[in-house]
Structure formats: C-alpha cells, structure tokens
RODO-2510 file (C-alpha; in nm, 4 decimals, decimal comma):
residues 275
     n   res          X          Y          Z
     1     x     0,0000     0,0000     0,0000
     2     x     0,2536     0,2742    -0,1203
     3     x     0,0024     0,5003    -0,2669
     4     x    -0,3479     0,5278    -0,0632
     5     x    -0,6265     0,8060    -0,2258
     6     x    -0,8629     0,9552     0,0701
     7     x    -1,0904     1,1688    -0,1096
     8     x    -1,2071     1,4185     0,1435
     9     x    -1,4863     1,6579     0,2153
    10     x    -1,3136     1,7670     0,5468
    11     x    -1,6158     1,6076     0,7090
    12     x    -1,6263     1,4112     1,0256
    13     x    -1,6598     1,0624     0,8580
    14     x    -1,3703     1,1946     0,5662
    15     x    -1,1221     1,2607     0,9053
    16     x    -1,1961     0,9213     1,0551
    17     x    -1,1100     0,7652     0,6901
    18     x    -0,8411     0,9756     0,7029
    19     x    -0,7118     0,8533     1,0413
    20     x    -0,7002     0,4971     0,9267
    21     x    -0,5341     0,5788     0,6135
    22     x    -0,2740     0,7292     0,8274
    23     x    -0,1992     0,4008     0,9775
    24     x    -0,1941     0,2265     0,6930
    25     x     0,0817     0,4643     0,5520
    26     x     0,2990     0,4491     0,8452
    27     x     0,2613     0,0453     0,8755
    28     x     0,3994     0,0572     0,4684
    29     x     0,5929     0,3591     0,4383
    30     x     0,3263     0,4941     0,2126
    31     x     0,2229     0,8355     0,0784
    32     x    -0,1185     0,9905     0,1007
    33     x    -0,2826     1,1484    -0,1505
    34     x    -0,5978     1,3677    -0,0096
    35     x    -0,8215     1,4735    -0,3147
    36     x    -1,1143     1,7538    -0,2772
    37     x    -1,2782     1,8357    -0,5712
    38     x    -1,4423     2,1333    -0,5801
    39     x    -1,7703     2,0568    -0,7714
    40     x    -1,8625     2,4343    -0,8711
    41     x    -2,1080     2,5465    -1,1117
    42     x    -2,0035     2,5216    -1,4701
    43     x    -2,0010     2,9009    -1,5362
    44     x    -1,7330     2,9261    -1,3043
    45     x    -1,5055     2,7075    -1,4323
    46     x    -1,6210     2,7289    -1,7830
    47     x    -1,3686     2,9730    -2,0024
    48     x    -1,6163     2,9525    -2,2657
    49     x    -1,9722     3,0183    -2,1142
    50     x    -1,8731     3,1808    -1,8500
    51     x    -1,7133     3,5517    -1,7342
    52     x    -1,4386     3,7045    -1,5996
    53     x    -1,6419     3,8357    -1,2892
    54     x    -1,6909     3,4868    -1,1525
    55     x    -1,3046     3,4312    -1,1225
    56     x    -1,2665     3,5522    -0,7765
    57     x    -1,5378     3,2833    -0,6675
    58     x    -1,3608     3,0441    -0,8006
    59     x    -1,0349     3,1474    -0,6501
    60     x    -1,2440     3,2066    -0,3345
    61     x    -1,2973     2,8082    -0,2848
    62     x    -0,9842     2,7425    -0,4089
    63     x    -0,8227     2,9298    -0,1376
    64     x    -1,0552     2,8118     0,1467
    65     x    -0,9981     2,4755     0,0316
    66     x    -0,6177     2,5261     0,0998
    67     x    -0,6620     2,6473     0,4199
    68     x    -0,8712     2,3578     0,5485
    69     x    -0,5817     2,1323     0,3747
    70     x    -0,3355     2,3294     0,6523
    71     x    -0,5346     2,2870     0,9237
    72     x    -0,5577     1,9542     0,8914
    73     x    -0,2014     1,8746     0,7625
    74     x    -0,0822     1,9853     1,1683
    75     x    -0,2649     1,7301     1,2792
    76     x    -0,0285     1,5031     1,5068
    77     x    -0,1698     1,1631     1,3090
    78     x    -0,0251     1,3015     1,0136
    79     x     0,3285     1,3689     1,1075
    80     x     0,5684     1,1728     0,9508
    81     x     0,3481     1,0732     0,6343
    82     x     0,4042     1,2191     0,3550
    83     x     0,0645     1,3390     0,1975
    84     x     0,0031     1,5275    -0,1393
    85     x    -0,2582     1,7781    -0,1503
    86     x    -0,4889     1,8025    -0,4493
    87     x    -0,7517     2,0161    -0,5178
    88     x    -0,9149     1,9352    -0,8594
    89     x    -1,1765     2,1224    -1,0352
    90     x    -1,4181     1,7946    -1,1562
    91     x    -1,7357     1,5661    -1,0920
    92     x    -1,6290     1,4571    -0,7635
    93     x    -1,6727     1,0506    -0,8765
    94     x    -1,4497     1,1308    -1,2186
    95     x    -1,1914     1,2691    -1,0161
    96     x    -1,1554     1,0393    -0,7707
    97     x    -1,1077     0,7852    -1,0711
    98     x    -0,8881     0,9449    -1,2708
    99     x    -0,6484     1,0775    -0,9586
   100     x    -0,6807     0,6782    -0,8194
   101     x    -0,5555     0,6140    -1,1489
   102     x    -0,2539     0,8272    -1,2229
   103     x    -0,1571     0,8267    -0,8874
   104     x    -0,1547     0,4468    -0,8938
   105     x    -0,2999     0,3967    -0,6039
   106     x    -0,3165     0,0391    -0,3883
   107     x    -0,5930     0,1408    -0,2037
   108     x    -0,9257     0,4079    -0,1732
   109     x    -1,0246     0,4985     0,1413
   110     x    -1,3778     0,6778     0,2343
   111     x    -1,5759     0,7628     0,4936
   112     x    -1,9411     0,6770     0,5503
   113     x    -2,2231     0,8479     0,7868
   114     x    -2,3384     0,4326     0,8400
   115     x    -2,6495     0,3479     0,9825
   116     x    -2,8241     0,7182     0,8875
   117     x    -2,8278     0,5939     0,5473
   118     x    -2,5777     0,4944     0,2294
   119     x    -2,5455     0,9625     0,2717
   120     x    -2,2577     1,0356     0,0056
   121     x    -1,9667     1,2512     0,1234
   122     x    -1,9703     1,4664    -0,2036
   123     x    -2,2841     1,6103    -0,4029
   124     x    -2,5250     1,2868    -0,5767
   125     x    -2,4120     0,9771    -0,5221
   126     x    -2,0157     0,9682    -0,5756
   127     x    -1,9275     0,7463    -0,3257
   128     x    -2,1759     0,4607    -0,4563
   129     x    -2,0161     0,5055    -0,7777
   130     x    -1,7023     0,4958    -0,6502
   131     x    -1,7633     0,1612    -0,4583
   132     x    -1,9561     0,0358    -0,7393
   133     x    -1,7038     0,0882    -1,0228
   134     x    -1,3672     0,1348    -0,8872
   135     x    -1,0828    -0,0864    -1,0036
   136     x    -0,8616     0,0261    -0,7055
   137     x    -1,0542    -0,1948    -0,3794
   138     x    -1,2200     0,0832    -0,1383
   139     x    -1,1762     0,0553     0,1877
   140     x    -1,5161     0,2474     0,3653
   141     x    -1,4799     0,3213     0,7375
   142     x    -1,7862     0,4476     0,9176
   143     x    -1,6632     0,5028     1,3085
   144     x    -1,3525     0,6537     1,4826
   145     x    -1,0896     0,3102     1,5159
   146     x    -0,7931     0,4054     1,7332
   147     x    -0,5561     0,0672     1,6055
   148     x    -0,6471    -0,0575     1,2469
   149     x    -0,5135    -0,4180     1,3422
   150     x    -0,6915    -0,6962     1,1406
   151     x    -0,7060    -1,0473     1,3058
   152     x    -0,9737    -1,1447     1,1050
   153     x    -1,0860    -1,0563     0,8126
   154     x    -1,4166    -1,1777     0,6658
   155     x    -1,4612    -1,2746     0,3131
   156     x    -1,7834    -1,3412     0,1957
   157     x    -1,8774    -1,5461    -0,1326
   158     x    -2,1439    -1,7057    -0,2917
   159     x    -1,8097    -1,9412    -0,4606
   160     x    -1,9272    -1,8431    -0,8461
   161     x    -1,6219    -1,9851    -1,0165
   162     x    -1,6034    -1,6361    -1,2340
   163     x    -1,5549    -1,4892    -0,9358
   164     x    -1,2445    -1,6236    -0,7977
   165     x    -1,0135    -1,3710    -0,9403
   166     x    -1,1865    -1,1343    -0,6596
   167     x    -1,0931    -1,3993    -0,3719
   168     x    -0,7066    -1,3752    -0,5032
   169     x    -0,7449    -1,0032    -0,4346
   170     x    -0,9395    -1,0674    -0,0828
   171     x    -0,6031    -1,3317    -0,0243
   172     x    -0,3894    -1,0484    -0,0979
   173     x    -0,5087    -0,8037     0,0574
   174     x    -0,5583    -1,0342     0,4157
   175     x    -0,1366    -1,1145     0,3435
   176     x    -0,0771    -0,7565     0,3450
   177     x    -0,3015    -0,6953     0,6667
   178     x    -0,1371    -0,9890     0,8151
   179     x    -0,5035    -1,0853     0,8893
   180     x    -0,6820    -1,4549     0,9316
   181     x    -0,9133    -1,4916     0,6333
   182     x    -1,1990    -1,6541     0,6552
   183     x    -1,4257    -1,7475     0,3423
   184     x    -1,7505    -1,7107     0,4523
   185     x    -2,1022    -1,8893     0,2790
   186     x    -2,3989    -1,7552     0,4138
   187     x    -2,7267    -1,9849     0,3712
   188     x    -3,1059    -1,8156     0,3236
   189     x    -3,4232    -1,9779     0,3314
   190     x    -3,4718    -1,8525    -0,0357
   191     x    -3,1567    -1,9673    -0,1947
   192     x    -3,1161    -2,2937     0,0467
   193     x    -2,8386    -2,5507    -0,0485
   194     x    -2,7371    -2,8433     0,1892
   195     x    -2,4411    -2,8252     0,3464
   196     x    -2,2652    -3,0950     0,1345
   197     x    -2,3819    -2,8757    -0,1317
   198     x    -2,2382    -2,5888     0,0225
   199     x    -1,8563    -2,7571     0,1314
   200     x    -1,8913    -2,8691    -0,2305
   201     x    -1,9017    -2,5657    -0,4325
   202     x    -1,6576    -2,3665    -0,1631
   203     x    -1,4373    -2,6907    -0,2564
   204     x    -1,4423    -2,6053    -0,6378
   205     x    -1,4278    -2,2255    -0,5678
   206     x    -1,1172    -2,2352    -0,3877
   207     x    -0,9189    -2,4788    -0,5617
   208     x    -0,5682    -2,4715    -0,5292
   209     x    -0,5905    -2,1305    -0,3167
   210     x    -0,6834    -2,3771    -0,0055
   211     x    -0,3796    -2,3025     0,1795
   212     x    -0,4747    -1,9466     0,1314
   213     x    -0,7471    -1,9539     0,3268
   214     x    -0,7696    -1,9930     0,7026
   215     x    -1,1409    -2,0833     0,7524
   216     x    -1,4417    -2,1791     0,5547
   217     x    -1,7667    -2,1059     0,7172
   218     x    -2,1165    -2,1869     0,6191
   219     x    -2,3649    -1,9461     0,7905
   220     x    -2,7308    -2,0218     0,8069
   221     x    -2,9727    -1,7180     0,8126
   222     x    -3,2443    -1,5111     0,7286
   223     x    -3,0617    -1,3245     0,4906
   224     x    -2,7208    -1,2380     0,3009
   225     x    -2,6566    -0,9244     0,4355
   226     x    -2,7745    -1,0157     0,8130
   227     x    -2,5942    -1,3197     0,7755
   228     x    -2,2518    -1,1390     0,7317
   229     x    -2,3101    -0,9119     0,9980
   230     x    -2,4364    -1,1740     1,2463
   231     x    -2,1079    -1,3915     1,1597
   232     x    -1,8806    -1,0892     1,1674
   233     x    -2,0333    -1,0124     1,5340
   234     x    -1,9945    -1,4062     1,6257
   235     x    -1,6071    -1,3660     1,5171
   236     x    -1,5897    -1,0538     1,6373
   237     x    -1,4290    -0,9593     1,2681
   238     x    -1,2045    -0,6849     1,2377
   239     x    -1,2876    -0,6120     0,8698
   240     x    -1,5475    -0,7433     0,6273
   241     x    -1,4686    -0,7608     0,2202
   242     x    -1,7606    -0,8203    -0,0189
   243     x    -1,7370    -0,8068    -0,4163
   244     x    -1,8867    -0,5434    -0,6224
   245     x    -2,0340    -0,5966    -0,9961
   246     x    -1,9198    -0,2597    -1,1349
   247     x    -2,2288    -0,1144    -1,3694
   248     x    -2,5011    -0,3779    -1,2516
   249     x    -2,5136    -0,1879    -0,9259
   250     x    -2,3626    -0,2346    -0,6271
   251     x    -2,3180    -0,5626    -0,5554
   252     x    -2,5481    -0,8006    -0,4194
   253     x    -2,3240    -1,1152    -0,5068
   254     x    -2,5781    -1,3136    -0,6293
   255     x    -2,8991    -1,1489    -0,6864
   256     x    -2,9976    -0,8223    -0,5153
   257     x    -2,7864    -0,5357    -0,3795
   258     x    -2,6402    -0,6069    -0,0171
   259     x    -2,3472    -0,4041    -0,0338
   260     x    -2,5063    -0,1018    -0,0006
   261     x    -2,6949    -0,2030     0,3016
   262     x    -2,3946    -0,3706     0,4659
   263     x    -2,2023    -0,0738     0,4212
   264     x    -2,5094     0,1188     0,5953
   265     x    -2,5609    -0,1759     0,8778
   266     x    -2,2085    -0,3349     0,9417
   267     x    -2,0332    -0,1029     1,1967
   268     x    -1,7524    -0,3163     1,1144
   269     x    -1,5113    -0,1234     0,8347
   270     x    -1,6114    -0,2777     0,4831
   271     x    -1,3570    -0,2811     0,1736
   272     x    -1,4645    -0,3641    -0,1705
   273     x    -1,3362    -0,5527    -0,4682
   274     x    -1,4827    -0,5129    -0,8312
   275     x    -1,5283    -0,8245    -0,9600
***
C-alpha cells in the first residue's frame, strides 16, 4: 500500500477515513494522496460560457480549500506521512477515478455516515459510484478506530467460479493486513443448499488457493446481508470484504444489492473488490 487516495470533504466521517489511512501509511511507508474536488457550477469554471467576474469565486474556494488542507495537515496523526494535496476542479466521482488512477494507487479509502443511510460525502451519489465501479478496492470506514489491526478478516462469497479472481485479491489483501481470512457462505431460506452442497461448491471455488485460506464457514440465516453481519459479530471480525459488480449496481453477489446495506448496517469497516 505505497500510494493510498482519501478523497475528502473535510467532514467528520472523511477525518476518521483519514485517520485509518494514516496508519496504513505508516505500517507501509506509504504516501497519502488527499483529493477535494471542488464541484462548482459550470459558469465558473467554464472559459467559454462563463465571465471574468466569476473568477474571484472560483479562486475564493480554491483558497478556502487550501486552508482547510493546513489545518488539517498539523494534525499530530499526520506527522511523519508524507501526503500530497490536491484540489481538482471535476465531478467529484471522475476525479476520484482518474487521480486513483494516475496516482496508482493500492488502495481508496472513504468515509461513511453508516447506519443514517448509504449519505454520500460529495454532491449525488459519488461514493456509490465509486464503490460500485472502482478498479482500485475501497476501503469504507464508518466510526472513529484508534488501532487498524486486522485479526480477522471476513470474506464473503457465494463461490461463483467467475468470481475467484476477486478472492485472489481478498487473499492479498488479508497477506498484506497480516489478517486470518476466513471465506464465509452464508445460507437463506430462499436460496437454500445443503451443506454438502455448500462444502462442495466452496471446494471447487477455492481450488488450489486452499492453503490461502484460514477458515471456511457456512452461515445459516435469514438473509445475506444479516448473515454477514451476524457472523462478523460471532467472530468478532475486524474487517469485512464483499465483491462489487461494477455497472449492474452495487453488488449483491448473487442477486440483489447487499453491499449497499452492509455498508449502511455493518459497523464493522467494509472494503470492496470489483469483480
């Protein structure tokens, strides 16, 4: 994790992201990279349609911007890391793509209001897209966590074969963490499967990644997304990872779309792969 992107709002829930980013950089000798984009209104920004008068506005947010950026680069979390400041004039979700992207960043780290509701950090709904679509897995962190030390890390799957490029990344990134991964199958009343059924397909799914993976766990239920959070609780998880389908929605890995709501429910920080 040399390069992690926190995309910020200078919010409450963006500091807390922040915070844990912070401890990621200093456990890897990583930079930072902490993006605002100033979403203004076209005619402001626009050379073309716009006028010379609105400049200073522009400038205005710019500025104050930069001084938020100060404030919170003296924070004593921060000392030590090196972190880049960027201010970008864009749609908050295309920047945060395109700056993941030339930045070449490991890792995206956001902040989430939780339980209130799936509430966005920027304008719309950026920060769906951004766990929807993003290449670069996002790491969303909802409450204030003094030591980001994995033990466990929960993986859950429904073991689709074309998904098991995702559960090399969810291997890789429990390596990194130094965390205990452990595959997790969660079984519904409306999607029942026995549990030879069950051991069978995890069998197949895993393949020759067994040694990979610390635990297998079949979880019965009353749904997906209560499942994971049930068996998170049980295990007293330190992190959860879930797979995301990219432009069919946030993912509900096989039918629906739980990540949203886990990311709402779980209290438990939540980081996304695209499958």
């Amino acid at each position: 994790m040399k390069n992690i992107l926190v995309p910020t709002d200078f919010s409450d829930q963006a500091e807390k992201a922040l915070k844990v980013a912070a401890q990621l950089a200093k456990r890897f000798d990583g930079d930072i990279y902490l993006l605002h984009m100033l979403e203004l209104p076209l005619q402001l920004i626009d050379p073309v349609g716009g006028s010379s008068q609105n400049l200073p506005e522009a400038i205005f947010f710019m500025k104050l911007a930069h001084q938020r950026f100060n404030k919170i680069m003296k924070e004593p979390y921060l000392k030590g890391i090196k972190v880049h400041e960027t201010v970008e004039f864009h749609r908050a979700f295309d920047g945060i793509m395109e700056i993941g992207k030339e930045k070449k960043c490991d890792l995206i780290v956001m902040g989430s209001h939780g339980t209130s509701g799936f509430q966005e950090m920027f304008i719309g709904s950026n920060t769906e897209k951004v766990v929807r679509h993003s290449e670069i897995p996002v790491l969303v962190i909802k409450n204030e966590i003094p030591e980001f030390e994995i033990d466990n890390f929960v993986f859950a799957t429904d073991a689709n074969e074309s998904h098991k490029k995702v559960l090399r990344k969810a291997i890789n990134f429990a390596d990194t963490l130094g965390a205990k991964l452990h595959l997790l199958f969660i079984n519904t009343p409306n999607d029942f499967v026995t549990s030879k059924e069950a051991h069978k397909r995890i069998e197949e799914f895993i393949g020759d990644l067994g040694s990979k993976v610390h635990e297998v766990h079949i979880f019965n239920d009353i749904s997906v997304e209560q499942g994971i959070i049930n068996f998170g609780n049980k295990i007293n998880a330190g992190l959860i990872g879930i797979a995301t389908h990219g432009r069919k929605g946030i993912a509900h890995f096989f039918n629906g779309s739980i990540s949203e709501d886990l990311v709402n429910h779980s209290n438990r920080p939540v980081v996304t792969f695209k499958i």
